[in-house]
N, C-alpha and C positions, 0 to 999 in steps of 0.2 A: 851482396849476392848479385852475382851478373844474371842479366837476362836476354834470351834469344828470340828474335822476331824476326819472319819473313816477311817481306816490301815488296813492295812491283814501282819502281821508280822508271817513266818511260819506256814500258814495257816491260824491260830486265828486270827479275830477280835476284833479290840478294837476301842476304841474312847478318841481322845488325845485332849485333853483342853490345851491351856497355850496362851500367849503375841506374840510369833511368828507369824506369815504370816501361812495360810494354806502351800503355795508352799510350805515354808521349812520344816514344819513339814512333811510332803510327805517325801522330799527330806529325810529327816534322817530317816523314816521310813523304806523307800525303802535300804537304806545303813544297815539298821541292818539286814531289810529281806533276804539281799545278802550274809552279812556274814554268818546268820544262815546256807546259802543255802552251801556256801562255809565248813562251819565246817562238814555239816551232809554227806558231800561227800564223804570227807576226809577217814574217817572211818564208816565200819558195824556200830560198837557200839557205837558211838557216836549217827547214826541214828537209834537208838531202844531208847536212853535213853531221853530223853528232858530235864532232869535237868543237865546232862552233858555236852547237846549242849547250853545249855543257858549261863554254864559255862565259857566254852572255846569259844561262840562268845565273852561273855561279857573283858573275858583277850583278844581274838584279837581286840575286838573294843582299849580295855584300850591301849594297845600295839600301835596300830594305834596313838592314841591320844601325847602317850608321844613322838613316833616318829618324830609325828607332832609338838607339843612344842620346842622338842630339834631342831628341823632344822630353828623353828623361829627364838627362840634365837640366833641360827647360825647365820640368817638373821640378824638379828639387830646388832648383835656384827659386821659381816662386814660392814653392814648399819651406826653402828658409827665411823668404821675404814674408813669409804672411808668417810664421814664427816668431821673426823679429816683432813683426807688425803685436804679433799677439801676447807677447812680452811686455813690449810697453805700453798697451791697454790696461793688460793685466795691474802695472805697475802704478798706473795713471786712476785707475779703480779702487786698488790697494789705499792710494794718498786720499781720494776722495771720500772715501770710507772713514779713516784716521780722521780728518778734517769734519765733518760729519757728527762721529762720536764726539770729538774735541767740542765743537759747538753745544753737540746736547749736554756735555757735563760743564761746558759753562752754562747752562743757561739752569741745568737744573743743581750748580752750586747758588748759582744766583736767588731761585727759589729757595734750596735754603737758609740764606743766610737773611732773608726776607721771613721767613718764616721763625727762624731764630731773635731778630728786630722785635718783629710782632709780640714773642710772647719775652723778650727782657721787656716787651713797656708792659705788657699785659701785669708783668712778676714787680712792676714799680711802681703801676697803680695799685699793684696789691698791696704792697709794702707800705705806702702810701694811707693807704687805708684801713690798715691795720695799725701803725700809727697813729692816726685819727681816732681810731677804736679805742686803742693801748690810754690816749691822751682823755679823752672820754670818762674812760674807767676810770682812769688818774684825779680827774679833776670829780666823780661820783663817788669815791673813795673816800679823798680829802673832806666833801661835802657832808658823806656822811659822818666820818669819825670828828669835823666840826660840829655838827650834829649830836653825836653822842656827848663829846665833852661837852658841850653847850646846856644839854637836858644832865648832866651829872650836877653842872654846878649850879642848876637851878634847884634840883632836887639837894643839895646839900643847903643849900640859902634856905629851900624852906626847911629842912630838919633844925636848922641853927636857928632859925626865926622862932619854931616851938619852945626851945627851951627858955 
């Protein structure tokens, strides 16, 4: 939708048509009325001529404008340099991090395999011990059932001694 605003640009009115918003059109009305204001200051003849001042606003707006371009591009050229920059932070982070976890899961394979150590000797002194046990019983067994045959063939000596 087009819209219509009236201006007072160095005095003259006019009436500006286009796509922008009234505000801005204002807004840039008023910036050329300034410079005009600004140029006819400047000098006498400048403020007697009009085609003159129309001139040299029109080079200070131009002036203005490339000003304005060159320091964008400034902007973005630093805008991609601190991008770049924050890319490989980012990336320098990333490895740090990786390097990091990698250490912690060495150190806590380390622990278990320290902890695993621990309990095969814990499961060898048992085995060990139970052995011992095993060997114990073994030789409490034997002892007894020497025992038992020993009291049978006593008890038969004396039943054979009776008769």
């Amino acid at each position: 939708m087009k819209n219509r605003v009236k201006i007072t640009i160095d005095g003259k009115n006019f009436t500006l048509v286009g796509e922008e918003t009234e505000e801005h059109m204002r807004e840039v009305a008023a910036y050329i009325d300034k410079k005009m204001t600004e140029v006819r200051q400047k000098a006498a003849v400048v403020a007697l001529d009009a085609s003159l001042a129309y001139v040299l606003t029109s080079i200070n707006v131009a002036d203005d404008y490339f000003k304005e371009k060159a320091y964008c591009a400034e902007l973005e050229g630093r805008l991609l340099g601190m991008t770049a920059r924050a890319k490989e932070l980012s990336e320098k982070l990333a490895a740090k991090e990786a390097e990091i976890a990698a250490k912690e899961a060495e150190q806590a394979g380390r622990e278990w395999e320290q902890r695993l150590k621990d309990l095969e000797d814990r499961l060898a002194f048992s085995e060990k011990a139970r052995e011992a046990a095993e060997n114990k019983l073994d030789s409490y067994m034997m002892a007894m059932e020497g025992s038992q045959q020993g009291g049978q063939k006593h008890t038969a000596k004396a039943k054979s001694g009776k008769r």
